[in-house]
N, C-alpha and C positions, 0 to 999 in steps of 0.2 A: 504494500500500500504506500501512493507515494505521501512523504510527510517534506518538513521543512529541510530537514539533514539533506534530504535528495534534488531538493530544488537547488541548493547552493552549492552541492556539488554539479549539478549539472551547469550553473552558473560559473565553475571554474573551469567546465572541459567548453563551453561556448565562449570564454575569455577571446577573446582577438579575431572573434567568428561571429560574431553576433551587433548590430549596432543596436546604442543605445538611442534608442530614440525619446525625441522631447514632448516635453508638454508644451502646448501650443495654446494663446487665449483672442478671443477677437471683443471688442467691445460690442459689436454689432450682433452676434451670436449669445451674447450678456442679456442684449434688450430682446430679443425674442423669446431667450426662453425664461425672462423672469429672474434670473438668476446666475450665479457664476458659473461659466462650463469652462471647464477645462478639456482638453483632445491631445491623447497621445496617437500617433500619427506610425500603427505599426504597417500600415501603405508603403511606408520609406523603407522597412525591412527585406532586406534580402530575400528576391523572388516574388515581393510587392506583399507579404502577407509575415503574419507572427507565426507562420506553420513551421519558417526556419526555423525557429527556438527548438518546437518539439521533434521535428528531425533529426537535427546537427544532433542533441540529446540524446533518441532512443539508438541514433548506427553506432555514436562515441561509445555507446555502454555496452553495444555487444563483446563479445569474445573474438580475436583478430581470429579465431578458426571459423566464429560461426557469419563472422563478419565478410568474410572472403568470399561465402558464398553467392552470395547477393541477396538485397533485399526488395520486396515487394510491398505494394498500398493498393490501396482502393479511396478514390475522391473526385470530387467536381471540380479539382485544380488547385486549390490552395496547397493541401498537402500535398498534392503529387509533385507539386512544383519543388517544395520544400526538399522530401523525401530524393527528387533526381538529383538536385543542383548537390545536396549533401553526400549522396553515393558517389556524384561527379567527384565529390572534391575528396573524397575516402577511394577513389580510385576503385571503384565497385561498381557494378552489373543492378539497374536494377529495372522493374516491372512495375509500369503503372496501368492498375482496372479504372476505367472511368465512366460516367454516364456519355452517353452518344448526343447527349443534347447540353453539354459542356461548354459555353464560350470558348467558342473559335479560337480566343488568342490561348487561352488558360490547357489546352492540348497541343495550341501552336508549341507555345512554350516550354511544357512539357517534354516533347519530343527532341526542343533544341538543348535543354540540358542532358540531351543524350539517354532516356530513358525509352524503354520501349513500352510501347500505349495500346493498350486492349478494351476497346468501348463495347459496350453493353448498353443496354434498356434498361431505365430505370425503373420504366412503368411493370414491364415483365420479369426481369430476371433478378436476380439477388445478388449482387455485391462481394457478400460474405462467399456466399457458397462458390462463385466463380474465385475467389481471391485464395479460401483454403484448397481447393482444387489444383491452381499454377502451384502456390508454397509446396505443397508433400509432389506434385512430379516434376521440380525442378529444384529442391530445395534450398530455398528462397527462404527467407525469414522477414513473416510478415509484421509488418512496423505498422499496429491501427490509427486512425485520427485521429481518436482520441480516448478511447478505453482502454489506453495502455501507461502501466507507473512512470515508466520515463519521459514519453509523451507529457503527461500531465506536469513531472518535473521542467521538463524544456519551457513550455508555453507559461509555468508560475514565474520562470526567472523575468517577465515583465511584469510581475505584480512585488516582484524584489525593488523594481526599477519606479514603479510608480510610490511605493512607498519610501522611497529616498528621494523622489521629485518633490512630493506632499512635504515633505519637510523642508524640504528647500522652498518652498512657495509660501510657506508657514500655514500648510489647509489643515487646519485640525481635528476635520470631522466631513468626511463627505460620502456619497454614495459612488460608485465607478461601476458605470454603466459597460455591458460585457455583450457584443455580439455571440449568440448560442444558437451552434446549433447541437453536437453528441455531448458538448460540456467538458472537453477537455481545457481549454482556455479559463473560462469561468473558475472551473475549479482551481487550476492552477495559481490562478490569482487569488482566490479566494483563500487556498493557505495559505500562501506568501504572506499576504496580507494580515489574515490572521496572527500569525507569527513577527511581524513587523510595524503591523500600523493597523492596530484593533477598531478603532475608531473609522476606519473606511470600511463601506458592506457592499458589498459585488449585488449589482442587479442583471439577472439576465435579461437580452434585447433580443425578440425573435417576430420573422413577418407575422400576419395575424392569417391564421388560417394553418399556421407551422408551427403553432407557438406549445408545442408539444411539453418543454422544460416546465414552462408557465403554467399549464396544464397541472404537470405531472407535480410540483409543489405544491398546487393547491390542495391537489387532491391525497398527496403522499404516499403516491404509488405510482410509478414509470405506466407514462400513458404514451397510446402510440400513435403519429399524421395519421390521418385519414389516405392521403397521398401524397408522392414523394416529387413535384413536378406542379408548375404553374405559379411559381412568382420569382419573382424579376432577383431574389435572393437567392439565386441559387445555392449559392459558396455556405449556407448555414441552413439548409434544408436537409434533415437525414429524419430516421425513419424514429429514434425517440432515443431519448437520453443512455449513456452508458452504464453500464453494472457498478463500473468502477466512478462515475462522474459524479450518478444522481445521491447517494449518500453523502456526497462531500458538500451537493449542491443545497442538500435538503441542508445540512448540521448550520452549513456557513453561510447561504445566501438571502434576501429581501425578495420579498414578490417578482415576478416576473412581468415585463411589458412587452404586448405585440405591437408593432406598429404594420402602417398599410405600407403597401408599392409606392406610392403616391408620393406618401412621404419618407420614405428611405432615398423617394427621386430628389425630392428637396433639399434633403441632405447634401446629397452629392454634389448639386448645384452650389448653396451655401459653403459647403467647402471649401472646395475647387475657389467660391468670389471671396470670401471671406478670410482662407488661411494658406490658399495659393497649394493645395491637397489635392489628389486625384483618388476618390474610395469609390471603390464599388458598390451597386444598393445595400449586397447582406453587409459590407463593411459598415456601411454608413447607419444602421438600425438603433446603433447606441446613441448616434449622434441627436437621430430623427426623434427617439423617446427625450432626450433632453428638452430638445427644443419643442415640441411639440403636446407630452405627457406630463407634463409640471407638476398635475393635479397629487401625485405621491412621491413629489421628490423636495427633497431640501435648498439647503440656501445655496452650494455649494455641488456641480456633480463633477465626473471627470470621466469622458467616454470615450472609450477606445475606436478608432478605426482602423478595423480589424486587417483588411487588405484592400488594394487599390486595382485587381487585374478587371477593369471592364472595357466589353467590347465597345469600337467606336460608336454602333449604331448604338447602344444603348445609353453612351454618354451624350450624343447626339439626340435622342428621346427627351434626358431628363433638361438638358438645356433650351430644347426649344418648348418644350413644357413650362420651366421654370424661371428658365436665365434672363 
């Protein structure tokens, strides 16, 4: 189970691999949502998303015998991106399963860090079951996105990070708003935090209609989408919270907030005019509950954006909608 010991170690083996990224504040983002937002901006992270944390973490901790083997994922591009650019730089083989209805660029890219890419039907096929099928007949060693301890170690060492910014900012008390979707992030931050800066409380950010986590807290039992397919968030659509995610997320997190398409598009827009940002919609969900869901937040938020890989047409969408 991962705990804090594990996070900081994987914070030592991501030393000089990993950017720190900043907290970022706009005045103009102030006056909409009522209140102080603060945006850590993990767009800027290596491969445009915070999946590198949990990558670069789970290949460094394998065994260099079991590590030579190669490794395999399963994701809509965030982690796969994470998981190739990582095996790339470990000089390792490895296998990404994706959905067939993935952003263009987010398999473009994929492929360019030298990973080989297996798309499937989200609607029909299963993930899991193609993904443990390649691992045992080519023995591949599967790295999850997020129901895996070192995974969750990787992706906390930015709630290490936001709890050393919070103090440097002098924020004494705020809630830090978490794009979710299996809850490996969330969680991760949410120890960190716990261990470092108790006074900040992780809210999960999921589209409405996906908001499975949100769901699944209220009701205190891992509830599952309806469907896995049909909003503009792809990057944080999965099928419902992790074994390993949703007990960290039940002990340590605040309610959960869905937001719409609509506005995860405003987000992106605000962004991009605001902090000169490029996030993708599921990136931008943390953003979109700040400025939008006031109604259950404090004086004080701080939201992550989570990744920045969206297609042009789609940044094209939210601009000429919003811009």
């Amino acid at each position: 189970m991962t705990d804090i010991r594990m996070i900081e170690a994987a914070r030592d083996r991501l030393a000089g691999r990993v950017r720190r990224t900043p907290l970022l504040s706009s005045p103009f983002l102030d006056e909409i949502a009522g209140r102080r937002v603060f945006v850590k901006p993990e767009c800027l992270q290596h491969t445009g998303s915070f999946k590198f944390r949990g990558a670069w973490s789970a290949i460094s901790a394998l065994s260099p015998e079991v590590r030579a083997k190669g490794v395999l994922a399963f994701s809509s591009g965030n982690h796969a991106q994470g998981i190739a650019l990582a095996a790339k730089l470990h000089g390792l083989t490895s296998v990404i399963v994706m959905p067939s209805d993935a952003p263009q660029i987010k398999i473009a890219n994929t492929r360019a860090f030298g990973a080989e890419v297996v798309l499937y039907d989200r609607a029909s096929e299963d993930r899991d079951a193609i993904g443990a099928e390649l691992s045992q007949a080519r023995g591949l060693t599967l790295v999850r996105p997020f129901d895996d301890p070192q995974v969750i170690a990787g992706q906390g060492t930015a709630g290490l990070e936001i709890a050393e910014q919070a103090e440097e900012q002098d924020i004494q008390a705020a809630e830090v708003l978490i794009p979710t979707g299996g809850g490996g992030f969330a969680s991760g931050i949410a120890l960190a935090l716990e261990a470092k800066s108790p006074r900040l409380r992780v809210r999960p950010c999921e589209p409405a209609g996906f908001d499975d986590v949100a769901r699944s807290l209220a009701s205190g039992k891992i509830e599952r989408n309806a469907s896995q397919s049909g909003s503009l968030c792809d990057a944080i659509v999965t099928p419902q919270p992790g074994n390993l995610t949703f007990p960290i997320l039940s002990r340590l997190c605040g309610p959960g907030i869905a937001v719409t398409d609509d506005e995860a598009l405003q987000a992106v827009v605000l962004a991009f005019n605001r902090l000169k940002i490029v996030v993708e919609p599921g990136g931008a969900v943390a953003l979109a509950a700040a400025l939008f869901h006031g109604e259950t937040l404090g004086d004080t938020v701080i939201a992550v954006a989570s990744g920045g890989n969206i297609d042009p047409d789609v940044f094209k969408l939210a601009m000429d909608r919003y811009g």
